[in-house]
C-alpha positions as CSV (number, residue, x, y, z in Angstrom):
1,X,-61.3,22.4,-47.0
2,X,-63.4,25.4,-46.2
3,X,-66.1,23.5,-45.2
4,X,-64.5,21.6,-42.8
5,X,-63.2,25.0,-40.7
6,X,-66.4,26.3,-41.2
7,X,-67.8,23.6,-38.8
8,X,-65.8,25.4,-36.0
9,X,-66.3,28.4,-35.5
10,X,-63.6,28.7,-32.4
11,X,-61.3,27.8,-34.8
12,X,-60.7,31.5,-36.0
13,X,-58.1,33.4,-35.4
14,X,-59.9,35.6,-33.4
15,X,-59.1,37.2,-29.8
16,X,-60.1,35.2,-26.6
17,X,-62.0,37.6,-25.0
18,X,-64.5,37.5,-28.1
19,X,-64.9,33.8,-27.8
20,X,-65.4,34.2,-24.6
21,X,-68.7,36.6,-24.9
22,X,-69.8,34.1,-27.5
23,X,-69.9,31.5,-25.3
24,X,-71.5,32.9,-22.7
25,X,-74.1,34.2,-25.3
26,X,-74.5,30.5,-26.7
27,X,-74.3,29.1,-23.4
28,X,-72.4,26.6,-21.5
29,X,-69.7,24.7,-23.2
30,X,-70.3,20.6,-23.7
31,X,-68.5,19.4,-20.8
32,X,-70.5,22.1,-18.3
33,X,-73.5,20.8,-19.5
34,X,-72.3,16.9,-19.0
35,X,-71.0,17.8,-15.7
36,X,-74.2,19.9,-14.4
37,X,-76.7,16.8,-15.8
38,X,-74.1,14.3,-14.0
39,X,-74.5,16.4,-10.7
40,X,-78.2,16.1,-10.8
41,X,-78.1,12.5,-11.8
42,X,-76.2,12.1,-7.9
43,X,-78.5,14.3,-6.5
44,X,-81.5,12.5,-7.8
45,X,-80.3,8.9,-6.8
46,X,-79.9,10.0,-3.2
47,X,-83.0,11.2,-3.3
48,X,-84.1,8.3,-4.8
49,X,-82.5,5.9,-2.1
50,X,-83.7,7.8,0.8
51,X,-87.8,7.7,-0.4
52,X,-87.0,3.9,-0.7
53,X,-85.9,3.7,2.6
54,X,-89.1,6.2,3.6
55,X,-91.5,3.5,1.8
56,X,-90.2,1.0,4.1
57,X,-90.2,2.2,7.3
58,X,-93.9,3.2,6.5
59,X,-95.1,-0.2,5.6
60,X,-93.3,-1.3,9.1
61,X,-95.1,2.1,10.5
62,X,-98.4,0.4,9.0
63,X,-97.3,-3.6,9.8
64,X,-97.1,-3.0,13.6
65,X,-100.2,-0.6,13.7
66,X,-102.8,-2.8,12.2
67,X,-106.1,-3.1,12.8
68,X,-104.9,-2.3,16.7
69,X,-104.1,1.1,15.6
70,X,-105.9,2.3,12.4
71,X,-105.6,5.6,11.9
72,X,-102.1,5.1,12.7
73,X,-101.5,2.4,10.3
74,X,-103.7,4.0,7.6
75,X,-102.0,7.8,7.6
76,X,-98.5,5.2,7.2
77,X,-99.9,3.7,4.0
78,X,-101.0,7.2,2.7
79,X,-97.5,8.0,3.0
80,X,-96.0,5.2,2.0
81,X,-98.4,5.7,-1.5
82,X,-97.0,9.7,-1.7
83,X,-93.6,8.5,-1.7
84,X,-93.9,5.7,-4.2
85,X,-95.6,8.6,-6.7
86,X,-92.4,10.8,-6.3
87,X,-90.1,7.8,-6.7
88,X,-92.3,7.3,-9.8
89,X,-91.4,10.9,-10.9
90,X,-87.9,10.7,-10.0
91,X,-87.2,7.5,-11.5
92,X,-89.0,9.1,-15.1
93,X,-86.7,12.2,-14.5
94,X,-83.4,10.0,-14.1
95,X,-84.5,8.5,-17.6
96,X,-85.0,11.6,-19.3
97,X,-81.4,13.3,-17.9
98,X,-79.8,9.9,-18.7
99,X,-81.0,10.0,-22.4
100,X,-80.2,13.9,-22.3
101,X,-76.8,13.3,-21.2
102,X,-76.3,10.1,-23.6
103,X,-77.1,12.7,-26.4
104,X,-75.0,15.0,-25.2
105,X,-71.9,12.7,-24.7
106,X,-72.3,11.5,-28.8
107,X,-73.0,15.4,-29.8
108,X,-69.4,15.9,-27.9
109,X,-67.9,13.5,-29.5
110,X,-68.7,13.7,-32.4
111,X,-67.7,17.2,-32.6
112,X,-64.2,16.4,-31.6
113,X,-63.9,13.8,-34.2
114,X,-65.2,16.8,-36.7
115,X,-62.4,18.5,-35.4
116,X,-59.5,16.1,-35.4
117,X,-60.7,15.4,-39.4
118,X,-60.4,19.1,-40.0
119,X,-57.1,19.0,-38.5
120,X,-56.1,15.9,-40.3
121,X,-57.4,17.5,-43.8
122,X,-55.5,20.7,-43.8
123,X,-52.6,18.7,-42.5
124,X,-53.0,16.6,-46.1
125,X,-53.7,19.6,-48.0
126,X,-50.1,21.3,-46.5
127,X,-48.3,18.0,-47.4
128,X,-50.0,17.9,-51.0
129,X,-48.7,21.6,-51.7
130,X,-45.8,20.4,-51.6
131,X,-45.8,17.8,-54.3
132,X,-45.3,18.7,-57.8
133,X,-47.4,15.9,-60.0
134,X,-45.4,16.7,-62.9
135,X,-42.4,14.8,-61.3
136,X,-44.7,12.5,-59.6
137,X,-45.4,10.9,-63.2
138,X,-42.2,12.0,-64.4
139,X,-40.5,9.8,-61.3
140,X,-42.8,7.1,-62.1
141,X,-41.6,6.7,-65.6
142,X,-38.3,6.5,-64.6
143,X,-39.1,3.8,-62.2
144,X,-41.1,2.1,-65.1
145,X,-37.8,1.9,-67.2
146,X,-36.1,1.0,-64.7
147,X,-37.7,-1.9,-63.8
148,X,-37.7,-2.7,-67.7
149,X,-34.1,-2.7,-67.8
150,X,-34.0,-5.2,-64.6
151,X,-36.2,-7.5,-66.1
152,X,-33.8,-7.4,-69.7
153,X,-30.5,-8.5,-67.0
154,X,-32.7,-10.9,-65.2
155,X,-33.6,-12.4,-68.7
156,X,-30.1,-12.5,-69.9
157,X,-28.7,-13.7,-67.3
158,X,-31.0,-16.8,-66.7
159,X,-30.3,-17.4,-70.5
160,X,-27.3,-17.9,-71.7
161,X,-27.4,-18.5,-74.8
162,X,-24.5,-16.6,-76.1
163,X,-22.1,-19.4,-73.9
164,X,-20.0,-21.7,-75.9
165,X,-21.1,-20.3,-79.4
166,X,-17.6,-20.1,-80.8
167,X,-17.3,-24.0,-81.2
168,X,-18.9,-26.0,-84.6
169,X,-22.1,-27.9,-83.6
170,X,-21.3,-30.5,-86.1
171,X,-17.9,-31.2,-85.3
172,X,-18.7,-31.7,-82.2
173,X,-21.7,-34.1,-82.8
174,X,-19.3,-36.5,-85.1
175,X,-16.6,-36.1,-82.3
176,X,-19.6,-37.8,-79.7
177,X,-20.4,-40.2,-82.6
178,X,-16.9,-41.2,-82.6
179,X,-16.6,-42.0,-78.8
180,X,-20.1,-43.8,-78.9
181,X,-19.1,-46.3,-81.8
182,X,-15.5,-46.5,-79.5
183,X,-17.5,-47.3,-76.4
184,X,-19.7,-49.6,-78.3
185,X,-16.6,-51.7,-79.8
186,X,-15.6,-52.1,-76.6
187,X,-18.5,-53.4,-75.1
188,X,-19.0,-56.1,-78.4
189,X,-15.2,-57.4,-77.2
190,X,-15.9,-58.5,-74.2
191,X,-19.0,-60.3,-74.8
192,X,-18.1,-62.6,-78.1
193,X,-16.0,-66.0,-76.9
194,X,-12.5,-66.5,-76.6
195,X,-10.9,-69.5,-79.0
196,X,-9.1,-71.8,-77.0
197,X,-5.5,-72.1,-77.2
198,X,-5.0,-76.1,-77.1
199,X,-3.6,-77.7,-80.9
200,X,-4.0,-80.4,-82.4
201,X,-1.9,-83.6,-82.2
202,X,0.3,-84.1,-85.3
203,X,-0.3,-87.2,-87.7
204,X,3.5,-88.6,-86.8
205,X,2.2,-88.5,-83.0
206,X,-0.7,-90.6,-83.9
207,X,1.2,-92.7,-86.0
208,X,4.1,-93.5,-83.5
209,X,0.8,-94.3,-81.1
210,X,-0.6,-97.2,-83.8
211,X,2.9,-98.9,-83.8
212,X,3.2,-99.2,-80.3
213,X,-0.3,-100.5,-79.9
214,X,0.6,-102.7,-83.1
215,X,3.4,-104.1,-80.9
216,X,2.0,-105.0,-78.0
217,X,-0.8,-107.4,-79.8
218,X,1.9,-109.0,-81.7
219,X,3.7,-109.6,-78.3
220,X,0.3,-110.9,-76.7
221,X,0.1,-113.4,-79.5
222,X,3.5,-114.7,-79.4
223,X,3.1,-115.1,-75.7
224,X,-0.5,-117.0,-76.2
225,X,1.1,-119.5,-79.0
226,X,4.0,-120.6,-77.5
């Protein structure tokens, strides 16, 4: 943790007007610096802008001079070719203070995400004092058994086996043989054919049947002789 505060050194509880001479011994703070490069970045564009508009107006200078007017048109292009070589420097100077101040910008921020770390570490190392690992793993063991015992309920109550144990398995599997041979009775009963209930004539029917029949030919054949 140490080495974390050591990588600011404002951080210390010491007096203001003591940071303020270091400072001003170490120098300007990060944002001065991005603000003074950002100021001369302006001030160099401008500049920049108004030797572009210089170049043209001395190749117009030169255009309408020609060969009519060449001294003229000649001391035009000798300015025109001055100007281009300081639009040449500027333009290498705006690169250097852009890559300066590109550097400086990550530098910044990079120190501030130091910071805000630092910060963020002694605000874990104040929230670990306060934890006792002993009940940490004792508090974990608890939960541990607790979870145990949930599991045990869980299991006995999606089994229960213990349900119904009072009656006889056997008694109960002659009782369901019983209704099966019942149910299969029943079934055989209405399938086999029913006897039909119609008798037999009696011999004295049939006889009593012969005699009149016996009749009638005798009364034919009287009939036929006479």
């Amino acid at each position: 943790m140490n080495k974390f505060s050591n990588f600011f050194k404002g951080d210390s509880s010491s007096s203001s007007g003591s940071s303020r001479s270091r400072s001003r011994k170490q120098g300007p703070s990060p944002q001065e610096a991005l603000h003074r490069l950002r100021e001369t970045e302006e001030m160099l564009t401008k500049k920049q802008e108004y030797l572009e508009n210089r170049i043209q107006r001395e190749l117009e200078t030169a255009r309408r001079s020609g060969t009519k007017n060449k001294r003229v048109a000649l001391q035009a292009l000798k300015r025109k070719k001055r100007l281009e070589k300081q639009l040449a420097q500027i333009d290498g100077t705006l690169s250097t203070i852009e890559f300066q101040r590109e550097a400086l910008e990550n530098a910044n921020t990079n120190t501030e995400v130091l910071k805000s770390m630092g910060y963020a570490a002694k605000a874990i190392k104040a929230v670990h004092e306060h934890i006792d690992l002993d009940k940490i793993d004792e508090m974990m063991q608890d939960i541990k058994e607790q979870q145990e015992i949930a599991q045990e309920i869980s299991d006995a109550i999606s089994h229960p086996a213990a349900f119904g144990s009072e009656f006889d398995e056997d008694e109960l599997l002659a009782e369901l043989e019983e209704l099966e041979q019942e149910e299969l009775s029943k079934k055989m009963t209405k399938v086999l054919p029913k006897v039909p209930a119609t008798s037999f004539p009696s011999r004295e029917v049939k006889t009593k049947k012969k005699t009149k029949e016996d009749d009638a030919s005798l009364k034919h054949l009287k009939a036929w002789a006479s």
